[in-house]
Backbone as a printed PyTorch tensor [residue, N CA C, xyz], in Angstrom:
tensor([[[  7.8770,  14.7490, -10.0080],
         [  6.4910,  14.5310,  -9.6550],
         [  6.4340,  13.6430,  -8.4100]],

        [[  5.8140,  14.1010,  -7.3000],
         [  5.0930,  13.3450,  -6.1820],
         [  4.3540,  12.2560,  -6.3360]],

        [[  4.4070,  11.6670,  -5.5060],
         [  3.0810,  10.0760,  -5.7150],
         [  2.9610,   9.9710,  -4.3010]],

        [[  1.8010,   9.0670,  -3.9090],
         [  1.2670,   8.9790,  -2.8440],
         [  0.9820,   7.2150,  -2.9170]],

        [[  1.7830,   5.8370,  -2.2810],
         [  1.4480,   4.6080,  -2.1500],
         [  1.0560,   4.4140,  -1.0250]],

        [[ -0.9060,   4.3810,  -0.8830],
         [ -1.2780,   4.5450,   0.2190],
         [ -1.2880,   2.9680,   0.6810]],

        [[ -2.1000,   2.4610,   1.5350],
         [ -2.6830,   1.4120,   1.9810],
         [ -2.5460,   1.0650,   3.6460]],

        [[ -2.8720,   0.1410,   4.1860],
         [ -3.3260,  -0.5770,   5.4440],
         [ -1.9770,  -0.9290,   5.9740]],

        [[ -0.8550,  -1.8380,   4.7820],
         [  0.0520,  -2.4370,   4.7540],
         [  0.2420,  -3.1930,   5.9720]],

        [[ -0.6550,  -4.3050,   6.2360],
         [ -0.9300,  -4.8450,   7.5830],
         [ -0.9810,  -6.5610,   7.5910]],

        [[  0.1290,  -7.0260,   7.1050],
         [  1.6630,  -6.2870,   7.2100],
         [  1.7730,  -6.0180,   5.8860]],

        [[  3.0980,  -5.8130,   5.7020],
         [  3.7090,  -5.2270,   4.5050],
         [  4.0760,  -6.5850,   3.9500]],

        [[  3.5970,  -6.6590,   2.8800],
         [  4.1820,  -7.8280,   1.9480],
         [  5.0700,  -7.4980,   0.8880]],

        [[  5.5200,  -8.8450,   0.5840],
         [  6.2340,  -8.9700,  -0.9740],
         [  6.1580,  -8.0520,  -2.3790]],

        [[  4.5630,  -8.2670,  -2.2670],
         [  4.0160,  -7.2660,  -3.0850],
         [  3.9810,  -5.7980,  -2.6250]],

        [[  3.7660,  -5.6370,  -1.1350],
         [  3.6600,  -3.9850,  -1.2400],
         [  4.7470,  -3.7400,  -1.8010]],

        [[  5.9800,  -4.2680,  -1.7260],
         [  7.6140,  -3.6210,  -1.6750],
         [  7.8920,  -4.0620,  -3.1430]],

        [[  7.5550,  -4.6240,  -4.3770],
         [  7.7310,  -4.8630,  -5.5250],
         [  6.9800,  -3.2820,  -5.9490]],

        [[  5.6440,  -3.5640,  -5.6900],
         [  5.1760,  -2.2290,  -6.1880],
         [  5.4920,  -0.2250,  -5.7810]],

        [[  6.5130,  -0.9270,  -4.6090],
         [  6.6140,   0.5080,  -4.6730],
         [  8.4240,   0.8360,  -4.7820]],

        [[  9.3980,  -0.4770,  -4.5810],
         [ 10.1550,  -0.5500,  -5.5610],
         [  9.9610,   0.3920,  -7.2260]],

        [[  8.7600,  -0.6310,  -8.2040],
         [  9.1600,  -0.2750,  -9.3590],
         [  8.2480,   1.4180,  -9.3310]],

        [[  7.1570,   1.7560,  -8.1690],
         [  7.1400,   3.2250,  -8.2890],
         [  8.2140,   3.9220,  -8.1230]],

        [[  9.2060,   3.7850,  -6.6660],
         [ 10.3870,   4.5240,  -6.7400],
         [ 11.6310,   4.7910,  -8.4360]],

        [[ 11.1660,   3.9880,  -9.1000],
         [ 11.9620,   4.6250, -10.4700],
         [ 11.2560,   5.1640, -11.3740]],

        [[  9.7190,   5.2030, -10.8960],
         [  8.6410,   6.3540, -11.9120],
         [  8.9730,   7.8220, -11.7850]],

        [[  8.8740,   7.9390, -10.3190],
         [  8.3510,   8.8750,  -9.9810],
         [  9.6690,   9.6540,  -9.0090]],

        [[  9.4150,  10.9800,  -9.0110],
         [ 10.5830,  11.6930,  -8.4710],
         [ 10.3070,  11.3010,  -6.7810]],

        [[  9.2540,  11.1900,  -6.3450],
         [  9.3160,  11.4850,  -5.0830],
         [  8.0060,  10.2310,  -4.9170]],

        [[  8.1960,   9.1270,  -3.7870],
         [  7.1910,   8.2160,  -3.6740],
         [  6.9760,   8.5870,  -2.2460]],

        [[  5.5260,   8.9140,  -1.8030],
         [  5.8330,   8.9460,  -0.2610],
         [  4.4130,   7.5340,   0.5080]],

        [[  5.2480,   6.4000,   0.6900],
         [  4.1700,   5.4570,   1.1570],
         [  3.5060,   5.9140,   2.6000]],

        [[  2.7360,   5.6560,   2.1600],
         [  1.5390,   6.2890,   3.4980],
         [  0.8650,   5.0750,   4.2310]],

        [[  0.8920,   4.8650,   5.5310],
         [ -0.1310,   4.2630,   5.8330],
         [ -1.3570,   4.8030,   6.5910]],

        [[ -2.4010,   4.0350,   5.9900],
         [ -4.0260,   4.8310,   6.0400],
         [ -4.8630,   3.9840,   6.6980]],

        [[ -5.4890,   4.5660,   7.0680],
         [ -6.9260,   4.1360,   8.4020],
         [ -7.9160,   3.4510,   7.0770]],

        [[ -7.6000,   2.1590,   7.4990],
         [ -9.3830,   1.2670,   6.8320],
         [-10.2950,   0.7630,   8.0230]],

        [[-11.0020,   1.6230,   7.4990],
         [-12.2830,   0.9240,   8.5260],
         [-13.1270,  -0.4260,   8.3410]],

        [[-12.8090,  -0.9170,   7.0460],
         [-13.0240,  -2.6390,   6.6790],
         [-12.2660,  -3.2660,   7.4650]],

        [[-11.1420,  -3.1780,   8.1010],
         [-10.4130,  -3.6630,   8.1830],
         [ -9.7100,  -3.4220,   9.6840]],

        [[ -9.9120,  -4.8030,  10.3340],
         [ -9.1510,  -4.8750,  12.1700],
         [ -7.6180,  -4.8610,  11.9040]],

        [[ -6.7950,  -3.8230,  12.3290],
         [ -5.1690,  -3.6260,  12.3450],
         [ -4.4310,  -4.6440,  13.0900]],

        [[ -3.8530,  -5.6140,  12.7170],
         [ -2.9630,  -6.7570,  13.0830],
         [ -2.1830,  -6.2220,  14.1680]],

        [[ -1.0590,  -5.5280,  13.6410],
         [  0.2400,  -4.8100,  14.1600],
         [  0.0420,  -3.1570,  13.9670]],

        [[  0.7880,  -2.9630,  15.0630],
         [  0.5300,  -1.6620,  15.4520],
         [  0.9150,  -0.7960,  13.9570]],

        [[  0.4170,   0.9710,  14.0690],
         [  0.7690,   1.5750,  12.8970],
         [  2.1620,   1.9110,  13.0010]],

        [[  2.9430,   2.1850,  14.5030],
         [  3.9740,   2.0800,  14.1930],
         [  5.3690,   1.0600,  13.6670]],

        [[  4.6530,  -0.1880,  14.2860],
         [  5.0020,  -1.3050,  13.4670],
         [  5.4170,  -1.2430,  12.0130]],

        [[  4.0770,  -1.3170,  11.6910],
         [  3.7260,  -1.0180,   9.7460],
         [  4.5970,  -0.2590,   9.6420]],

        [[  4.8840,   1.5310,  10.1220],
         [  5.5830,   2.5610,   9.5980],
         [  7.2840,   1.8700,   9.8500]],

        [[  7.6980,   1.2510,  10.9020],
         [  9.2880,   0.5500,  10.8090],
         [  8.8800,  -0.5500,   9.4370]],

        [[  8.0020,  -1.2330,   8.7990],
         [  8.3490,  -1.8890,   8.3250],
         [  8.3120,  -1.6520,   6.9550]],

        [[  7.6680,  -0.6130,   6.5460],
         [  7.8890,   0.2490,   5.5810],
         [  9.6040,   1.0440,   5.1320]],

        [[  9.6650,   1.5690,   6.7960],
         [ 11.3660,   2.0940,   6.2460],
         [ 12.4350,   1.1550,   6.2360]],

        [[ 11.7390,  -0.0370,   6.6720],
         [ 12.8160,  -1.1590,   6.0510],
         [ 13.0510,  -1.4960,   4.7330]],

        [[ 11.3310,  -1.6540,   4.4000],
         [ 11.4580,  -1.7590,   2.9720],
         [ 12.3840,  -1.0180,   2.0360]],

        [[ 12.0200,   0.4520,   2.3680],
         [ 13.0140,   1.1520,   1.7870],
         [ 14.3700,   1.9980,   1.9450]],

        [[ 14.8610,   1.1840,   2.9150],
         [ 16.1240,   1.7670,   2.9590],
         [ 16.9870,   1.8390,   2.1210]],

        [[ 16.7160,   0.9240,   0.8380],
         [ 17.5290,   1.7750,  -0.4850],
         [ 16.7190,   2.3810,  -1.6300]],

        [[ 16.0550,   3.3560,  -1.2430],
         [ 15.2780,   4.0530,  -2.2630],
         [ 15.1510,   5.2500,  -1.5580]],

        [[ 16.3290,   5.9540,  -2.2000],
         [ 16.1070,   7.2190,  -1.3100],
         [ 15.0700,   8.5540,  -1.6270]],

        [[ 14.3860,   7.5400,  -2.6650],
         [ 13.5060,   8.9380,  -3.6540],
         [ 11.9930,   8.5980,  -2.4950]],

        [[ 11.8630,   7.7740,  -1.5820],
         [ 10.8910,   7.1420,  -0.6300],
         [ 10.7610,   7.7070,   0.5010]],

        [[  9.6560,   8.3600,   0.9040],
         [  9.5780,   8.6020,   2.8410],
         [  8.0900,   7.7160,   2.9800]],

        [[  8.5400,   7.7030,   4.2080],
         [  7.3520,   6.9930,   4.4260],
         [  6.3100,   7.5030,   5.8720]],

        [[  4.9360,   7.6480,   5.9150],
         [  4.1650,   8.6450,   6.5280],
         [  2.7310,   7.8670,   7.1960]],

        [[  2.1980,   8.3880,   7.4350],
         [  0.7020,   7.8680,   8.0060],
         [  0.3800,   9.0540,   8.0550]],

        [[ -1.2540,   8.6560,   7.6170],
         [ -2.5000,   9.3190,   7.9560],
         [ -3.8190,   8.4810,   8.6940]],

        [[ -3.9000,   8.9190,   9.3900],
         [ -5.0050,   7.4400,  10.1700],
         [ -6.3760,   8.8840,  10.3900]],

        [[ -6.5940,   9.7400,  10.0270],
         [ -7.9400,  10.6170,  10.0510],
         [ -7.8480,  11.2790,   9.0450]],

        [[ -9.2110,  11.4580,   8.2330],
         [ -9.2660,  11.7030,   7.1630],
         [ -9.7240,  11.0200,   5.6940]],

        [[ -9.6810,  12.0670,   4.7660],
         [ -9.3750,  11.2240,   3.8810],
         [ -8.3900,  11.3140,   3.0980]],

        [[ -8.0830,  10.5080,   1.8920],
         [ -6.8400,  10.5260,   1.3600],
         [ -6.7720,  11.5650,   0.2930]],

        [[ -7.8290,  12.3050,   0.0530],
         [ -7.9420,  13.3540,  -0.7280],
         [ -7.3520,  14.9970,   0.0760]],

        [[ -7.6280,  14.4230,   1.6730],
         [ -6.5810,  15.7420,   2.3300],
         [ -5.3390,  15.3180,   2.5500]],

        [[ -5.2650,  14.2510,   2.4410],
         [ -3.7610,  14.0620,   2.4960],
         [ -2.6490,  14.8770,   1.5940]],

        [[ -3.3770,  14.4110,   0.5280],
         [ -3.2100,  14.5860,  -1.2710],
         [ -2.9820,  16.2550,  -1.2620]],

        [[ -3.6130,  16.9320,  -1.0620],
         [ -3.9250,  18.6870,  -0.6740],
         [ -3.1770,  18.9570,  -0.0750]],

        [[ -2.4600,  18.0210,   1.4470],
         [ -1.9380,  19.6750,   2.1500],
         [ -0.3570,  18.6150,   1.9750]],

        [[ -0.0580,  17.5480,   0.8500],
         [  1.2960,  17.3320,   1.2880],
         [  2.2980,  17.6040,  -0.9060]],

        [[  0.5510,  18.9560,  -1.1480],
         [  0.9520,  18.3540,  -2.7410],
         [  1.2730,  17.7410,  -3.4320]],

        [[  0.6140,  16.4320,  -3.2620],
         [  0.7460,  15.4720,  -4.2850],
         [ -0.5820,  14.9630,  -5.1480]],

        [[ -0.4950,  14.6680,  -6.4620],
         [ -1.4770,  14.8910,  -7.1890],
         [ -1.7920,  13.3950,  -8.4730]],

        [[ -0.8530,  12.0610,  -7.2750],
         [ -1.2520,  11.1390,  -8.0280],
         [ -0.9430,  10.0000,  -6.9950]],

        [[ -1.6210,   8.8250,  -6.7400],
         [ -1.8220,   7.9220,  -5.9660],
         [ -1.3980,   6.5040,  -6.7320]],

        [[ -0.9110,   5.7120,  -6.2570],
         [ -0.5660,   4.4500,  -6.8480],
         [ -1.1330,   3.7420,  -6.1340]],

        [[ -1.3090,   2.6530,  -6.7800],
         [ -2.2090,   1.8740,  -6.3000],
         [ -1.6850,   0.5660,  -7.2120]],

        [[ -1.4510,  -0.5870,  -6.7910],
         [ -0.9410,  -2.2010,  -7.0680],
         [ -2.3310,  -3.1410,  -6.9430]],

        [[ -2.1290,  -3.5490,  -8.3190],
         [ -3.3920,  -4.7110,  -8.7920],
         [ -3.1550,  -5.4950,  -9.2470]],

        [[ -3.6630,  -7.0590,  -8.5610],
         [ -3.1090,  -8.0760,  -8.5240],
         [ -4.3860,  -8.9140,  -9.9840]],

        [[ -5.6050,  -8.1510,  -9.7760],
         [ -6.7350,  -9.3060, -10.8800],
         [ -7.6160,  -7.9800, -11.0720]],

        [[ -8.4660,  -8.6710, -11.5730],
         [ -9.6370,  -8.1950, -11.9790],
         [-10.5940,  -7.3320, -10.5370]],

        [[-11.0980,  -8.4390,  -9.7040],
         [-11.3330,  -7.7680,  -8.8640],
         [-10.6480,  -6.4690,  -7.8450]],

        [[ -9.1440,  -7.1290,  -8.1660],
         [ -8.7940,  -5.5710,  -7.4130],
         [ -9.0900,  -4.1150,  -8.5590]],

        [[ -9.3610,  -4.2540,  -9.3740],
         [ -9.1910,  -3.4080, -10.4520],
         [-10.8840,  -2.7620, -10.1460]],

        [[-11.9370,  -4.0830,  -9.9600],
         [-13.0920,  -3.4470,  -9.8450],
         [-12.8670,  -2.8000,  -8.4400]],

        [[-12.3450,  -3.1370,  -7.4900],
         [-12.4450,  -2.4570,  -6.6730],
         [-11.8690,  -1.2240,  -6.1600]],

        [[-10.5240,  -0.9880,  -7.0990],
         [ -9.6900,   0.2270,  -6.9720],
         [-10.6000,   1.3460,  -8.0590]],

        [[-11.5020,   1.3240,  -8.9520],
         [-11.8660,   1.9990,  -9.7910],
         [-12.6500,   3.2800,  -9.3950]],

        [[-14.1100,   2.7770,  -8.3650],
         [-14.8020,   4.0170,  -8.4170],
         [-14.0710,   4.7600,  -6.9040]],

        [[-12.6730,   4.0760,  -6.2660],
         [-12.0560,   4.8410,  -5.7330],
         [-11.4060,   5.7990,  -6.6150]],

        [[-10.9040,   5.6930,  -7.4210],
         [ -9.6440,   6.1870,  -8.5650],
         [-10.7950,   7.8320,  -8.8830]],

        [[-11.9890,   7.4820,  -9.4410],
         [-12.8620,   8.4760, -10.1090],
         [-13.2960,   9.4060,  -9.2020]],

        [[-13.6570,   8.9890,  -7.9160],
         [-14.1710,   9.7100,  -6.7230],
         [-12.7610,  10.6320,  -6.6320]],

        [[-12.0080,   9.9870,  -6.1710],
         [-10.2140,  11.5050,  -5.7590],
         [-10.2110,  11.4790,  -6.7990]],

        [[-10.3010,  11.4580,  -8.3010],
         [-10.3030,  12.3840,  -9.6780],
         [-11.3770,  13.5690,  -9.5270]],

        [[-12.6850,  13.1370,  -8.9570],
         [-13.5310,  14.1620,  -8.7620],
         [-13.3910,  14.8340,  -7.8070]],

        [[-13.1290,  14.5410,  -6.4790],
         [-12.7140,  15.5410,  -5.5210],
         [-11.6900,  16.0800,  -5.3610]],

        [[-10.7280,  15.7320,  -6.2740],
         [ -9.6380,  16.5310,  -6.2750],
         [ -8.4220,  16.3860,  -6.9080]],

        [[ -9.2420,  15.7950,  -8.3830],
         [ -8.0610,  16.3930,  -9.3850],
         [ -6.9320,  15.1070,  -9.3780]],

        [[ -6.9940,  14.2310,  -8.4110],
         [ -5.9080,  13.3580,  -8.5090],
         [ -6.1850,  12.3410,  -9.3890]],

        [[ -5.1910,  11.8990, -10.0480],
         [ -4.8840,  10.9010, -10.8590],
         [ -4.4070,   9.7980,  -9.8900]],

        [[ -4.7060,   8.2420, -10.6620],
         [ -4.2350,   7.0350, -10.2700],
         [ -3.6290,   6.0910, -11.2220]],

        [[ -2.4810,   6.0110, -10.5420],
         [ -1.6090,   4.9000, -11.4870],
         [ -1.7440,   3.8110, -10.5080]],

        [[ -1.6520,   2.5670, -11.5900],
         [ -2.5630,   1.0580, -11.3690],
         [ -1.0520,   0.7120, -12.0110]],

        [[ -0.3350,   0.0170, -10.8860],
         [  1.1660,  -1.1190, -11.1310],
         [  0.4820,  -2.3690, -11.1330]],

        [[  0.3600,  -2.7680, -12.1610],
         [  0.0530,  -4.7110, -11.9890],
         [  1.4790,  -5.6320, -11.4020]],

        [[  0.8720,  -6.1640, -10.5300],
         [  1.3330,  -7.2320,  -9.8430],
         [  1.9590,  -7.8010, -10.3930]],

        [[  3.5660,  -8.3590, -10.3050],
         [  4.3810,  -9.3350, -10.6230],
         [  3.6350, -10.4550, -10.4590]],

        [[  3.6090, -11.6910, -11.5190],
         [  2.7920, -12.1590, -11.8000],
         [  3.3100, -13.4020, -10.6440]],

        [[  4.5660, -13.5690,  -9.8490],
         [  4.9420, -14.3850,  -9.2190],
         [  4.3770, -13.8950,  -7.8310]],

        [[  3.8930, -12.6570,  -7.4670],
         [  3.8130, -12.2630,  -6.5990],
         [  1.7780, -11.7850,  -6.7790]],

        [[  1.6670, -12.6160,  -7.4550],
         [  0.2310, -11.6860,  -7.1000],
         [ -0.6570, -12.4100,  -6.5020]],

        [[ -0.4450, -13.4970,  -5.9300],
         [ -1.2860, -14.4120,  -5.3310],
         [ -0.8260, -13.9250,  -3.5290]],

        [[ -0.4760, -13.3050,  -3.1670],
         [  0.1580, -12.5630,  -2.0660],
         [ -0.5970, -11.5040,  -1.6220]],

        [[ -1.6420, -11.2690,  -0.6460],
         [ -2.1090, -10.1580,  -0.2200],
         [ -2.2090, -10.8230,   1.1910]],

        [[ -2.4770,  -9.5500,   2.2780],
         [ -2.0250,  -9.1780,   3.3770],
         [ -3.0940, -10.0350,   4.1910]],

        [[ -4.0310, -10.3930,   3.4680],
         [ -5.0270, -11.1450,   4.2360],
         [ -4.4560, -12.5080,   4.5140]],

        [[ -4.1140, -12.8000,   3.1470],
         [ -3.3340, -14.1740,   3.2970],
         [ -2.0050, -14.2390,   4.0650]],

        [[ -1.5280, -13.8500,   3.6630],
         [ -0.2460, -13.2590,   4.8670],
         [ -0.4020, -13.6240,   6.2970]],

        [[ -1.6630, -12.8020,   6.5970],
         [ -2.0250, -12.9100,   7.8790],
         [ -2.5920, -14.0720,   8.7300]],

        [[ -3.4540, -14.9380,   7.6350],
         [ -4.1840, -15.9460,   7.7780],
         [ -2.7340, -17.3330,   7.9380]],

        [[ -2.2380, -16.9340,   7.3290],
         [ -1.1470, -18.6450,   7.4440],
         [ -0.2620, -18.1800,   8.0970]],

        [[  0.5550, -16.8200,   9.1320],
         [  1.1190, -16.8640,   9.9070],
         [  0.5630, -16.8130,  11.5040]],

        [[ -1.0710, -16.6720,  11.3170],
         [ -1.6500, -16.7160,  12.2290],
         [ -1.8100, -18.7480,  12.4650]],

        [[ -2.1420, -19.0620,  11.3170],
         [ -2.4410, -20.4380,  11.3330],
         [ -0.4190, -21.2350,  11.8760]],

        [[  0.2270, -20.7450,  11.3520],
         [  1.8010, -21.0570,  11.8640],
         [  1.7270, -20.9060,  13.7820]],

        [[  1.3840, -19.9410,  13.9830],
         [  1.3940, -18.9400,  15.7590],
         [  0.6270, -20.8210,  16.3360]],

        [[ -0.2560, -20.6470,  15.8210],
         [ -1.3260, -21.5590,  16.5520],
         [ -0.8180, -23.0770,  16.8320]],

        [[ -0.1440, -23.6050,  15.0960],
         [  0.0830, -25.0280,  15.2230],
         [  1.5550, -25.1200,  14.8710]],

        [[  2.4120, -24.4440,  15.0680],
         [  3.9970, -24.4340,  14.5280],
         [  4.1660, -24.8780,  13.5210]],

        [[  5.7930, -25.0530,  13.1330],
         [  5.0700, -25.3490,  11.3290],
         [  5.0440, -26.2640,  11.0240]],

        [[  4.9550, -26.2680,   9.6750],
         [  4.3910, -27.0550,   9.3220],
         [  5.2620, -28.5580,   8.7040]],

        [[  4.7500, -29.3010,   8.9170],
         [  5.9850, -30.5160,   8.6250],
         [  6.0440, -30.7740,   6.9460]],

        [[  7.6060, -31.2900,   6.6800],
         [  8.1190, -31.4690,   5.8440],
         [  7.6480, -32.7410,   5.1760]]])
């Protein structure tokens, strides 16, 4: 079975690569995608993201890794046959917020979503934050001991 680990991955964190680590032993075939958010201003380039993705997985050979930046992820899903999306949740709110995505590509097209909860050491880790304290590092070097 195919899977589809979409997201922004901007950058790629701790957590993206835990969660698609423990997808690579679900699933026969994981293909991480990176996808166009329009919430969201792109840090580093997509080809960036896409090298830092096949870093991630250079030992998971059941892994490719792809972009889609037009569209939606429901044609993705269609023309690369795959018929289930993963998706990594760190609380509650990501859960409200991954949901009436999950039901919408169930309704338009049949796809299912598997929800990996967050290593609990790692779930305080998202890309915003990431971004915010190495941007805050760039500005004032680091930080003293």
């Amino acid at each position: 079975m195919r899977a589809l680990f979409p997201g922004s991955f901007d950058p790629v964190t701790q957590g993206h690569q835990d969660v698609l680590r423990r997808a690579a032993l679900l699933f026969d075939e994981v293909v991480v995608c990176v996808m166009f958010n329009s919430n969201k201003t792109g840090r580093f380039p997509i080809t960036e993201r896409l090298d830092r993705l096949r870093a991630a997985a250079t030992d998971l050979s059941n892994v490719t890794v792809d972009s889609h930046t037009g569209g939606l992820l429901v044609d993705y899903c269609r023309r690369a046959a795959i018929d289930v999306v993963i998706r990594g949740v760190r609380d509650v709110p990501d859960l409200d917020h991954e949901m009436p995505m999950a039901r919408m590509n169930h309704e338009l097209a049949g796809i299912e979503t598997f929800f990996i909860a967050a290593d609990p050491a790692l779930a305080h880790i998202s890309s915003t934050l990431v971004t915010a304290v190495s941007q805050h590092g760039e500005s004032t070097g680091p930080c003293p001991e």
